[in-house]
BALOBA-1460 file (C-alpha; in Angstrom, 3 decimals):
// residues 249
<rec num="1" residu="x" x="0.000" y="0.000" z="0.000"/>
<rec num="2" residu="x" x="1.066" y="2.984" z="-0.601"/>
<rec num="3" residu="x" x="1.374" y="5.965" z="1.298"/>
<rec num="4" residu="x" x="0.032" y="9.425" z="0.146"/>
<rec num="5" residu="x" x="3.479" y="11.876" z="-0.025"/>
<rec num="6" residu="x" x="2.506" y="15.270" z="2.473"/>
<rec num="7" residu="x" x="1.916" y="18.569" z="0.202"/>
<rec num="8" residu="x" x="5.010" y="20.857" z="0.263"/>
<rec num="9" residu="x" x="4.200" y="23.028" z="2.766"/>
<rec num="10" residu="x" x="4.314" y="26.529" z="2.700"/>
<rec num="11" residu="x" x="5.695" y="27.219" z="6.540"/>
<rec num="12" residu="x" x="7.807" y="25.131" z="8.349"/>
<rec num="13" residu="x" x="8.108" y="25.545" z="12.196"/>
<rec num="14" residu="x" x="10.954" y="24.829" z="13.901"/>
<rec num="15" residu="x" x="10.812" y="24.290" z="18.036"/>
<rec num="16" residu="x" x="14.554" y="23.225" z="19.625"/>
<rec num="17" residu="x" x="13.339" y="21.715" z="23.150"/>
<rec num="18" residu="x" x="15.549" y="20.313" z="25.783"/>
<rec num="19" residu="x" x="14.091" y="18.549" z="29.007"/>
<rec num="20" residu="x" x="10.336" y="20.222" z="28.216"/>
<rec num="21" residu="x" x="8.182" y="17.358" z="28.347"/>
<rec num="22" residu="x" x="5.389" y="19.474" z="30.405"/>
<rec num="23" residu="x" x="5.516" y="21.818" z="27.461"/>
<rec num="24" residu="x" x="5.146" y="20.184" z="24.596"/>
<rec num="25" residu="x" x="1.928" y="19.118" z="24.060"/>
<rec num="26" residu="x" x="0.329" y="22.509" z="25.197"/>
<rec num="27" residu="x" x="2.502" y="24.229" z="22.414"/>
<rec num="28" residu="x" x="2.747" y="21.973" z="20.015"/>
<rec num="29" residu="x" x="-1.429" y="22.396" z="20.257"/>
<rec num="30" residu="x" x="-0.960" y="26.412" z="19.899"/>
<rec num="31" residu="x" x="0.759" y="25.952" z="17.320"/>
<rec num="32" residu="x" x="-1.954" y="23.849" z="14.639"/>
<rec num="33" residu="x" x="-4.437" y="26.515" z="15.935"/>
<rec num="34" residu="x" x="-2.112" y="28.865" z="14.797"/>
<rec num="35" residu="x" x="-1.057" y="27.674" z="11.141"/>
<rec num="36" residu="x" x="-4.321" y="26.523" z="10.479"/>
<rec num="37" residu="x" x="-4.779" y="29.593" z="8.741"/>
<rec num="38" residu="x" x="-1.874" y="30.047" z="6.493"/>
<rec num="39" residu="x" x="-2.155" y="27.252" z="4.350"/>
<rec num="40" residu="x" x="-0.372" y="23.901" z="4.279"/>
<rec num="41" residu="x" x="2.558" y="23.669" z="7.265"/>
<rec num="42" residu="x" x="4.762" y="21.513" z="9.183"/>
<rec num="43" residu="x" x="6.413" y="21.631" z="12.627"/>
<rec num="44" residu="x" x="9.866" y="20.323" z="12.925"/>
<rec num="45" residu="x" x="11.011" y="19.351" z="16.439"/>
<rec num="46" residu="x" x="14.358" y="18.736" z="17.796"/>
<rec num="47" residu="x" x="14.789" y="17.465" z="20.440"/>
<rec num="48" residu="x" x="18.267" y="18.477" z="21.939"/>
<rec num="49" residu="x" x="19.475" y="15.221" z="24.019"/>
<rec num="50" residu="x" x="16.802" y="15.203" z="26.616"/>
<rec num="51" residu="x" x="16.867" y="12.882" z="29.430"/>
<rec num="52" residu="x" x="13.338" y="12.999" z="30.892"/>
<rec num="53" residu="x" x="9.925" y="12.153" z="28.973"/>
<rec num="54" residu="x" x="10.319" y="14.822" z="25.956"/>
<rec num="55" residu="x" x="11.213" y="11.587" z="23.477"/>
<rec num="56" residu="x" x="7.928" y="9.633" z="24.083"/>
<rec num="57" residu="x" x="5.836" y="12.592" z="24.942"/>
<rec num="58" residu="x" x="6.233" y="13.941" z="21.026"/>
<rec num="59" residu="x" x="6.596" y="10.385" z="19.565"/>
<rec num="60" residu="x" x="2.722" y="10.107" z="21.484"/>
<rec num="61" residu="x" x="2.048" y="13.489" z="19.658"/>
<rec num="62" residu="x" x="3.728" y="12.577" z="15.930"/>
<rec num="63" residu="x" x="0.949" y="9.532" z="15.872"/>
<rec num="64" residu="x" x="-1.686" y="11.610" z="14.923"/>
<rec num="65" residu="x" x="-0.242" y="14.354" z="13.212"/>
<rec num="66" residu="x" x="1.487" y="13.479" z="9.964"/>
<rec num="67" residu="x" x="2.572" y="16.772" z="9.455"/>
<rec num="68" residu="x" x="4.809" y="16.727" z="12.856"/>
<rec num="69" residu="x" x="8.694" y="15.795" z="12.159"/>
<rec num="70" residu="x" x="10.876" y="14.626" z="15.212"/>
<rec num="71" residu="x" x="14.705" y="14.973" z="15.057"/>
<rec num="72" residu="x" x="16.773" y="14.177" z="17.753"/>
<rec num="73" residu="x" x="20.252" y="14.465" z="18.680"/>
<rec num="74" residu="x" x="21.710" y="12.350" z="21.395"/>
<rec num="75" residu="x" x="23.502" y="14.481" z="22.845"/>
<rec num="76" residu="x" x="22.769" y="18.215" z="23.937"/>
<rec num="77" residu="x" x="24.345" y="20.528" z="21.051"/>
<rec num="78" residu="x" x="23.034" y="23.962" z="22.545"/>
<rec num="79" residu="x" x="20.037" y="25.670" z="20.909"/>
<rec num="80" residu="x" x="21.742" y="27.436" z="17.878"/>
<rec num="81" residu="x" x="22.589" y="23.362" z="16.868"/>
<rec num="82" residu="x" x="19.322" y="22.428" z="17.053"/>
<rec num="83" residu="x" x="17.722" y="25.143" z="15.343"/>
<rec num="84" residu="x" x="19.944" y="24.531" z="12.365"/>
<rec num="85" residu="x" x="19.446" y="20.506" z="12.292"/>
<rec num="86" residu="x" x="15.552" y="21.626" z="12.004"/>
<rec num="87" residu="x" x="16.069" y="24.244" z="8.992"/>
<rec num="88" residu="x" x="18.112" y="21.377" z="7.686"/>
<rec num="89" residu="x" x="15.030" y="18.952" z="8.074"/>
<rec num="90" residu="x" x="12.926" y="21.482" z="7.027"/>
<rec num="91" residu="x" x="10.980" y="21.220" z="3.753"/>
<rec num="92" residu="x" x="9.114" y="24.340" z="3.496"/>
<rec num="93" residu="x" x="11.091" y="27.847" z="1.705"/>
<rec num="94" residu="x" x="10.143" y="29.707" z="4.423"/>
<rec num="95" residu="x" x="11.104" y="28.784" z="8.737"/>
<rec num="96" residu="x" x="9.626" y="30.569" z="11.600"/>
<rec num="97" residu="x" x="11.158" y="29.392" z="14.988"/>
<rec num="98" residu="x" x="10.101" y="29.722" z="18.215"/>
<rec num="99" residu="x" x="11.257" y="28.631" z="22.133"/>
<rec num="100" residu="x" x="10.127" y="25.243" z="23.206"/>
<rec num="101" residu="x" x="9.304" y="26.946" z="26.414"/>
<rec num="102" residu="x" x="5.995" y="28.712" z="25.427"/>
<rec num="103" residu="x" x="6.664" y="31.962" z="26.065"/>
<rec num="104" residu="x" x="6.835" y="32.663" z="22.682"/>
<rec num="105" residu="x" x="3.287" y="32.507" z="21.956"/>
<rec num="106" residu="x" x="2.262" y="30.824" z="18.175"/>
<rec num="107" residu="x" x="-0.451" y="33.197" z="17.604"/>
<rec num="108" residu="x" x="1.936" y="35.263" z="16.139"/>
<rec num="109" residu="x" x="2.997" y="32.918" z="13.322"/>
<rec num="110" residu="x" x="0.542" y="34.284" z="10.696"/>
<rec num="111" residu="x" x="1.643" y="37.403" z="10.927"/>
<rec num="112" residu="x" x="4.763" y="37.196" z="10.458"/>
<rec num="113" residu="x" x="4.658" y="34.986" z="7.607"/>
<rec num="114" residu="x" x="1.849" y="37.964" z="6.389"/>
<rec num="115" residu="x" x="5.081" y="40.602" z="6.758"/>
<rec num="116" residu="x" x="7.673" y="38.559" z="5.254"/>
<rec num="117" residu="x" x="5.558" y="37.631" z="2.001"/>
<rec num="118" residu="x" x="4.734" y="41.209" z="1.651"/>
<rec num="119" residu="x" x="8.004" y="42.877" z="2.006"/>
<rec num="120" residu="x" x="9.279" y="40.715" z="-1.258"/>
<rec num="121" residu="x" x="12.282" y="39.337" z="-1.671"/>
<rec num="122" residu="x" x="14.338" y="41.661" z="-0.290"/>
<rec num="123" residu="x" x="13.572" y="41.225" z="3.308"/>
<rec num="124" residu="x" x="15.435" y="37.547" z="4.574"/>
<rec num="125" residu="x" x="13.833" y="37.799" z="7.971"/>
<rec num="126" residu="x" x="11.140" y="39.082" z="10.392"/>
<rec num="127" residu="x" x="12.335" y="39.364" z="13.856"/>
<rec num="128" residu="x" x="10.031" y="39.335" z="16.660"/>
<rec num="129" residu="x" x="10.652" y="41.533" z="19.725"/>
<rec num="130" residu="x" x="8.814" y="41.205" z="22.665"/>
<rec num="131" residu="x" x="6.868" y="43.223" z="24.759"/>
<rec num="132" residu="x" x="5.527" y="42.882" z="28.547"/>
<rec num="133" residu="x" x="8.275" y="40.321" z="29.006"/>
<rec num="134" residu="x" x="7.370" y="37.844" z="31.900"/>
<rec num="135" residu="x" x="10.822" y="36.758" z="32.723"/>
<rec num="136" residu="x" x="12.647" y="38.085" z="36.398"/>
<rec num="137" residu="x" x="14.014" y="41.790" z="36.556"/>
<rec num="138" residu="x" x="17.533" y="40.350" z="36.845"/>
<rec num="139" residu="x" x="17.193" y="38.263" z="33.675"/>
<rec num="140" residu="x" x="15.317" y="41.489" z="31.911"/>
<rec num="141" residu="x" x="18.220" y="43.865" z="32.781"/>
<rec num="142" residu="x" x="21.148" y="41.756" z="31.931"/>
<rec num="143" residu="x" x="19.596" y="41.088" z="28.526"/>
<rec num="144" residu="x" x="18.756" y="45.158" z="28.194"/>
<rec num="145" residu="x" x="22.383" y="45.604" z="28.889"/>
<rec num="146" residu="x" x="23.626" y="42.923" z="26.553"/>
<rec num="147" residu="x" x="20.894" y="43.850" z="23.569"/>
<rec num="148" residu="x" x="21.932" y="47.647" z="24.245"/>
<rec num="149" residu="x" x="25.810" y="47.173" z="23.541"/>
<rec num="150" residu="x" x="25.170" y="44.262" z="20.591"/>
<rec num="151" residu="x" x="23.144" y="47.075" z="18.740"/>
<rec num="152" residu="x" x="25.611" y="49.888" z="19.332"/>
<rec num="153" residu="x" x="28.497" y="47.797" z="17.798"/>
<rec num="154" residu="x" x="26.507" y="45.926" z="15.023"/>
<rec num="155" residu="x" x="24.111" y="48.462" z="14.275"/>
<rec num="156" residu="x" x="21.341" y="46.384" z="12.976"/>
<rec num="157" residu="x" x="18.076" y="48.157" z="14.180"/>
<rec num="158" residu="x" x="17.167" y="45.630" z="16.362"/>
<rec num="159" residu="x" x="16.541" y="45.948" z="19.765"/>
<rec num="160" residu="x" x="15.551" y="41.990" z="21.013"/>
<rec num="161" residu="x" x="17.314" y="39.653" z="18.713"/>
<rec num="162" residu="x" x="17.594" y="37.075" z="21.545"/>
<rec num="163" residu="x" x="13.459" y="37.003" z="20.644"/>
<rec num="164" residu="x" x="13.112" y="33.251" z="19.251"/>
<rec num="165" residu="x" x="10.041" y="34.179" z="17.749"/>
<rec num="166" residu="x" x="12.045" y="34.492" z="13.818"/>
<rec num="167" residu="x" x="10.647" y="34.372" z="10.468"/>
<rec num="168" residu="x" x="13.154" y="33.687" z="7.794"/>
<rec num="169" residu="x" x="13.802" y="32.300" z="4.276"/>
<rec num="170" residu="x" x="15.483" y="28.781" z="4.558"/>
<rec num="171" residu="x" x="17.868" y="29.978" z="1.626"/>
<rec num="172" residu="x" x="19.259" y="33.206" z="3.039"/>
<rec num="173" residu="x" x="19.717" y="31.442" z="6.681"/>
<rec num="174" residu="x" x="21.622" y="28.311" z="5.417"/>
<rec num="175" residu="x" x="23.735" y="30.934" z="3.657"/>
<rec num="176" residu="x" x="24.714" y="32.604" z="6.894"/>
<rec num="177" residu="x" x="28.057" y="31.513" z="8.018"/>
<rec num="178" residu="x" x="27.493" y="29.016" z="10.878"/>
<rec num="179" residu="x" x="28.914" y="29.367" z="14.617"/>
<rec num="180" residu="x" x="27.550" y="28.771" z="18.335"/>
<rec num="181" residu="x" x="24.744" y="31.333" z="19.293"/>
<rec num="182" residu="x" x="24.005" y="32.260" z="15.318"/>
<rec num="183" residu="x" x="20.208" y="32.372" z="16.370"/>
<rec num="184" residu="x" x="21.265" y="35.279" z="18.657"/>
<rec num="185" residu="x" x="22.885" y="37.246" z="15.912"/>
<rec num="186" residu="x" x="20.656" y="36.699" z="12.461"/>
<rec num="187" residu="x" x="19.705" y="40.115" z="12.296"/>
<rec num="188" residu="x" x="22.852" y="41.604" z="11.687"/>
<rec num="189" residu="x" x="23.742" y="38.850" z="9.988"/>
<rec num="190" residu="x" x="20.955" y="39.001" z="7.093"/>
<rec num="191" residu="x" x="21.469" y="42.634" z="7.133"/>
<rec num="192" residu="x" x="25.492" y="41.499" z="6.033"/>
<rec num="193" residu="x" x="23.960" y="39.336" z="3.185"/>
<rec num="194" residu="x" x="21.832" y="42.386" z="2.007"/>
<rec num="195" residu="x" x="18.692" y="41.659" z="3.332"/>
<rec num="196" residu="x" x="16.407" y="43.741" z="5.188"/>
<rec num="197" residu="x" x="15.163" y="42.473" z="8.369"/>
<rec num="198" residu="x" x="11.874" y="43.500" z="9.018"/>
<rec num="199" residu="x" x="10.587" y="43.905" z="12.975"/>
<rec num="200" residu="x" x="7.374" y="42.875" z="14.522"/>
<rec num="201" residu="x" x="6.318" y="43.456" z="18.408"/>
<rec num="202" residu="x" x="5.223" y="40.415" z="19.693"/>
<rec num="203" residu="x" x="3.478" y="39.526" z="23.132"/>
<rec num="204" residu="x" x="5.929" y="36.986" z="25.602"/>
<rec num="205" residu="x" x="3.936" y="34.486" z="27.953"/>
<rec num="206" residu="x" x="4.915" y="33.112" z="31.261"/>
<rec num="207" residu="x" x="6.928" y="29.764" z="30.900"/>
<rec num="208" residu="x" x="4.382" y="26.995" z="30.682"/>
<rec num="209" residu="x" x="6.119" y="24.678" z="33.256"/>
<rec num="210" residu="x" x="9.439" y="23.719" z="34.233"/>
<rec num="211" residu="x" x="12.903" y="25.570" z="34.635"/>
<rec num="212" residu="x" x="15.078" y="27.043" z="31.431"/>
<rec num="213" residu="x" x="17.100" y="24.649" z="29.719"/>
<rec num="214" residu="x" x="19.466" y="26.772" z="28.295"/>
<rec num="215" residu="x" x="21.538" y="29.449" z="30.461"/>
<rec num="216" residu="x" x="22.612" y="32.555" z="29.517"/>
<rec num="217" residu="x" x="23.759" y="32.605" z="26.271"/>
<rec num="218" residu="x" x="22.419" y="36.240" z="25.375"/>
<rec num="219" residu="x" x="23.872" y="37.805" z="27.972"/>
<rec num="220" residu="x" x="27.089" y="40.262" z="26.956"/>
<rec num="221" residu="x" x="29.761" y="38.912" z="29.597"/>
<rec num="222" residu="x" x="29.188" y="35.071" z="28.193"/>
<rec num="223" residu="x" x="28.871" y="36.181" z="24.422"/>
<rec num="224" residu="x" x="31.168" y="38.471" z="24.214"/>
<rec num="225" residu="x" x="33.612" y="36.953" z="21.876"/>
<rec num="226" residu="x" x="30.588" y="35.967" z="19.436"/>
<rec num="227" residu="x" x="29.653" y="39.648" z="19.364"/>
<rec num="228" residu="x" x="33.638" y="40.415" z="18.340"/>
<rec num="229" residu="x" x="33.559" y="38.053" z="15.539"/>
<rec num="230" residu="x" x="30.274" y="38.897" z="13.846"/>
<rec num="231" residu="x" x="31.496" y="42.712" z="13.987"/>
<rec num="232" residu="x" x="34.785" y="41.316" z="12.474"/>
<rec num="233" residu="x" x="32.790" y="39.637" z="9.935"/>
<rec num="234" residu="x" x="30.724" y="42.684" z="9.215"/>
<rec num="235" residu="x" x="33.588" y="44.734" z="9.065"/>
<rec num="236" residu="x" x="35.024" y="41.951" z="6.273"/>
<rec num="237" residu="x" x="32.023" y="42.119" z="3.979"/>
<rec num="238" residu="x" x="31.673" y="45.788" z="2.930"/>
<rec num="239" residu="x" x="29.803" y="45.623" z="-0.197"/>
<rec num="240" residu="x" x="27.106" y="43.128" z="-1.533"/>
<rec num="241" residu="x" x="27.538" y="41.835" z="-5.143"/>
<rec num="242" residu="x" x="24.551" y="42.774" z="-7.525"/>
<rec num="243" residu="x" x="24.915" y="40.328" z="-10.112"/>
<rec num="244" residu="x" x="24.293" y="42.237" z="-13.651"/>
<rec num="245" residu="x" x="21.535" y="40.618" z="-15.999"/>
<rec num="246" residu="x" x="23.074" y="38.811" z="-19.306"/>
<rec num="247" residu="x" x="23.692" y="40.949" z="-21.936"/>
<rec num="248" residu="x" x="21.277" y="39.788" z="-24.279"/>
<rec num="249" residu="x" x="22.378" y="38.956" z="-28.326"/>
């Protein structure tokens, strides 16, 4: 018998989750209410070397849901890995990604696919960037502090890239050169490849249960030598080439 091949979808959604087996049903849920209105999708899962119930908790969920992929590495790679194994997994031309967490809330997802599609070609990604963030004061001021001095060097108009709420073109982002905490940095790295990042305010959530899974890797003191090297590699790439139409007969 033979099995009826999925459409190609036209989103693909990519969730990195580590150790979030209370969260992935209730988000994994937000999310099909979500896409349900933009058309054929798919949701890509990674799951980043957990050790509790995250493995059978989505293999439960991918029964029922043909249109739910589950990748898994078996050992924890850090977030910017698994984000990257999902593009790679990926089968749509266009990725949105979002925290496994559910803070980021999927409601979103629509309309950011809406502002990418209509800002053409041009524009590689819509960055989120939250408002009424439910996360401590502490955690809120370090990454004010560490979001303040990224822009000031990099000068990429963003003010929350560590926002995992992204919308992107698969293309542009497996173009971007590849290095621990990319995720954190795609703004100013699109802008590098001449695109134009476009920004949407989006609403953050309280964490839907358990503890965060992965530390403190926006915060200025831990990433500082990632913010050196993508300002040496904007400083390397002055100019864009504009490739010239053929010069007809």
């Amino acid at each position: 018998m033979t099995v009826p091949s999925l459409p190609l979808p036209l989103l693909s959604v990519v969730v990195p989750v580590r150790n979030e087996v209370g969260n992935v049903g209730p988000l994994l849920a937000d999310i099909e209410t979500a896409c349900a209105q933009v058309g054929a999708f798919e949701v890509v899962f990674v799951n980043d070397g957990s050790t509790d119930g995250t493995a059978a908790a989505l293999a439960a969920l991918a029964t029922s849901r043909p249109w739910l992929k589950i990748v898994g590495h078996a050992q924890s790679c850090g977030q910017s890995a698994a984000v990257r194994t999902g593009v790679r997994h990926a089968r749509a031309p266009i990725v949105a990604t979002l925290d496994g967490d559910g803070q980021n809330d999927p409601a979103f997802l629509p309309a950011m696919l809406t502002a990418l599609q209509g800002a053409g070609m041009q524009a590689g990604l819509v960055q989120g960037q939250r408002v009424g963030r439910k996360d401590t004061g502490f955690k809120k001021l370090q990454s004010r502090i560490a979001n303040g001095v990224r822009g000031r060097l990099l000068k990429d108009g963003t003010r929350d890239a560590g926002c995992g709420l992204k919308c992107f073109r698969r293309e542009a982002y497996l173009a971007l050169p590849y290095f621990d905490a990319l995720h954190r940095f795609m703004p100013a790295l699109m802008v590098r490849e001449g695109y134009q990042v476009v920004h949407l305010d989006v609403r953050d959530r309280p964490r839907l249960s358990g503890v965060s899974n992965y530390g403190f890797f926006d915060r200025l003191w831990v990433g500082i030598l990632d913010l050196v090297g993508v300002w040496w590699l904007i400083r390397r790439r002055r100019r864009v080439p504009q490739i010239m139409p053929e010069a007809q007969p």
